[in-house]
N, C-alpha and C positions, 0 to 999 in steps of 0.2 A: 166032303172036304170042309176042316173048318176054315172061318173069314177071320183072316187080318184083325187085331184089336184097332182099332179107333187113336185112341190115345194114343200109342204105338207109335199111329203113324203118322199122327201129328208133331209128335215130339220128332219121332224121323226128319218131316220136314222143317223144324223149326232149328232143330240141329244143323240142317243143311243150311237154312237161312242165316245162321246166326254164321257158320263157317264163311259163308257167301261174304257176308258183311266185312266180318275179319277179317278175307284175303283183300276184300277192296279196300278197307281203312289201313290196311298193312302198305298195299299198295299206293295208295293216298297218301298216305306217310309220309311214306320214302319220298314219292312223288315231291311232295313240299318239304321234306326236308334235303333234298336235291337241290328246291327254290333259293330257301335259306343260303344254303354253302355257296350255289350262285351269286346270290344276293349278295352275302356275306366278302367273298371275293372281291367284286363289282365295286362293293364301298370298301374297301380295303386299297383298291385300284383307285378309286376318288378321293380318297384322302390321300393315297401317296401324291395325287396327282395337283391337287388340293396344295401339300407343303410342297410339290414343287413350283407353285404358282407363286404361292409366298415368298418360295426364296426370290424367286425370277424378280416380284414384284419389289421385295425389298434392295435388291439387285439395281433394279431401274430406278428406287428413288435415290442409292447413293450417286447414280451416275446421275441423275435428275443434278443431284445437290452438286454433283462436282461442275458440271456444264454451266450451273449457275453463278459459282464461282469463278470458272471460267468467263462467264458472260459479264462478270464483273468486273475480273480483270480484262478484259478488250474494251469493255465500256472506255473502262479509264487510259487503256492506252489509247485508244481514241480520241479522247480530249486532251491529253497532252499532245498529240499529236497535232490537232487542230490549231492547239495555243502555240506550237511550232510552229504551225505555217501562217498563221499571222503574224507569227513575229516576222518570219522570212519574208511575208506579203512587204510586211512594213521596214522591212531592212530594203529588199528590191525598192518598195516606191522610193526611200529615201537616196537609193545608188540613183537611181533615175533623176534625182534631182537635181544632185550633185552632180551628175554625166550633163546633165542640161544646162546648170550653171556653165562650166567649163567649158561647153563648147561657146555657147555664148560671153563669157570672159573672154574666149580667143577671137569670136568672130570680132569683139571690141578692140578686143589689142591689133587686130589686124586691120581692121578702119584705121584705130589712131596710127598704129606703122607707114599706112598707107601716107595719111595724111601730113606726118612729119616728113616723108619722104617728099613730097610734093611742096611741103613751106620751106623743107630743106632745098628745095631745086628752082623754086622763088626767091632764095635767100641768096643763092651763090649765083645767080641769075644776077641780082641787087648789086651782089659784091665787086662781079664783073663792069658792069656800069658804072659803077663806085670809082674803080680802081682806071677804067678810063677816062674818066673825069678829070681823075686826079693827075693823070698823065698829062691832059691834054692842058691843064691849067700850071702843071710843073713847065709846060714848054713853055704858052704865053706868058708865063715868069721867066722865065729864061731871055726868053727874045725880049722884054722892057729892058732887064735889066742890061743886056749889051747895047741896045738905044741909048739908055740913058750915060753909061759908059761911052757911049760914040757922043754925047752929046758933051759930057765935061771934057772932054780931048779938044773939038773944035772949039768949044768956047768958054776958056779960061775964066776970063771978068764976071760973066755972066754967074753970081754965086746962086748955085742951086739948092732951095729947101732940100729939106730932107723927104725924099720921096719912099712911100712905105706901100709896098705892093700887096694888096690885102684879095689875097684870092676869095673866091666867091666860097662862102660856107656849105662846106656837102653835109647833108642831111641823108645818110641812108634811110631808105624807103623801112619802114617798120610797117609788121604787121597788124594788121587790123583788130582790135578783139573782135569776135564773135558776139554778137547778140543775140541771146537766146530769151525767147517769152511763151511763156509756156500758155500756152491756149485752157479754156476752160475745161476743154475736153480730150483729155490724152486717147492718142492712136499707137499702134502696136501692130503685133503679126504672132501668130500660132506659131511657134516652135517644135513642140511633140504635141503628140496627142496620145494617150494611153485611154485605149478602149475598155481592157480589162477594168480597171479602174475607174473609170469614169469621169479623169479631170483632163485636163490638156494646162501644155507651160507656155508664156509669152515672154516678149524681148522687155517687159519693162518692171524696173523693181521700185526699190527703196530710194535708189536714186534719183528717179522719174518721180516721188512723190506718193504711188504708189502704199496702200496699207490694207494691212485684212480685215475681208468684208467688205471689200471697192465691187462692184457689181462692172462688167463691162457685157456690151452687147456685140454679138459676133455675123460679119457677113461673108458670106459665099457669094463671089464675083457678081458685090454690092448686092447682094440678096441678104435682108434680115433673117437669122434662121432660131436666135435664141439667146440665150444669156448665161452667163456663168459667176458663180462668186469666189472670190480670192481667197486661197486658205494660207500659203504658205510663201513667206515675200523674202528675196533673197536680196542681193545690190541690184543684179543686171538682170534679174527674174522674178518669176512669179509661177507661182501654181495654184489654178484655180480650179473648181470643179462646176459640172456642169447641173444647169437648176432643171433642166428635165431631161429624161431618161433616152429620148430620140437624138439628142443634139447631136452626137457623137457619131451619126454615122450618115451625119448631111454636112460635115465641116471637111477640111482640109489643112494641114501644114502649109503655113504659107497665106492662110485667111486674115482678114484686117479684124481687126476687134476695137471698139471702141469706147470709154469709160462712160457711163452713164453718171447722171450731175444727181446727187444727193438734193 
């Protein structure tokens, strides 16, 4: 038998090897070119995902920017708002003051009421006095003069001066003035108190002498508790505010307050 050539059969297997190689890089290939298209895919899927990130994102900042605008216009209606309610703050304190005046005005007028009714009830008191006086010296007038009539009957010769009956001069009783001296140190009493706010109103104004920036000292059933200074003076009032932060809630309507001497 002859053998196999050599060369033959190496080339046989080199043939084989090299076929080997080529199904596996063929293989291989495909393999990574599978990758690829995956791959390929993947970032195709990232980028979509990518611009729709961008949109979203450009999406958020126009809402970003509107909210801001937004936030701008609330800003501002909020400070008009606030410049509202200080005005309304300051229209209330001023009804309050003007509700303070007036009752105080009335409690005045109702004293003086009182008081004319009482000089008026002095007066016609007087009058009644008066008017019996005047009776009772209209009679002792009366009775001289039929005396004196009884007497030129009985006695003719006898010439009679001229007799002149001069009743006694009535003086109705007049009232007294009133003396008023005003002490170095004016007293008063709490009217309102407004906590909110932080001032309280008294019974004495412009009229009493009263001016702003008068400091008065305040007591609680004769207890010193603090002081206030006068902002706003009306005739029969006053509104003053408290000089430290606690006063306001150790006082009462109805407390003495008293003017402290500059």
């Amino acid at each position: 038998m002859r053998k196999p050539n050599t060369p033959v059969i190496i080339l046989a297997v080199l043939i084989l090897i090299s076929l080997s190689l080529a199904g596996g890089g063929f293989y291989l290939f495909q393999k990574e070119r599978a990758k690829t298209l995956d791959l390929e895919q993947k970032l195709e899927e990232l980028n979509a995902k990518q611009r729709a990130m961008e949109a979203k994102l450009k999406e958020s900042e126009r809402l970003i920017s509107d909210m801001q605008v937004k936030l701008q216009e609330a800003k501002s209606q909020i400070d008009t708002l606030g410049n509202d309610l200080q005005q309304e703050k300051t229209a209330r304190l001023e009804a309050l003051s003007k509700i303070d005046q007036f009752r105080a005005d009335l409690e005045q007028q109702k004293g003086l009421r009182s008081d004319l009714e009482k000089k008026l009830s002095v007066a016609e008191d007087d009058l009644r006095k008066a008017q019996s006086q005047l009776k009772l010296l209209a009679s002792q007038r009366t009775a001289l003069e039929s005396k004196i009539k009884d007497l030129e009957t009985q006695s003719k010769e006898i010439e009679l001066g001229n007799i002149v009956v001069n009743p006694e001069t009535i003086q109705l009783p007049t009232e007294k003035k009133e003396e008023t001296a005003q002490a170095s140190r004016l007293e008063g009493k709490i009217l309102v108190i407004n906590k909110d706010y932080n001032f309280m109103v008294i019974n004495l104004g412009t009229k009493d002498g009263i001016s702003s920036g008068d400091v008065f000292s305040i007591y609680h059933n004769n207890k010193y508790v603090g002081d206030a200074k006068v902002e706003k003076v009306h005739d029969a009032m006053s509104a003053a505010g408290f000089l430290s932060e606690g006063i306001k809630d150790k006082v009462n309507e109805g407390d003495k307050v008293v003017q402290k001497v500059k």
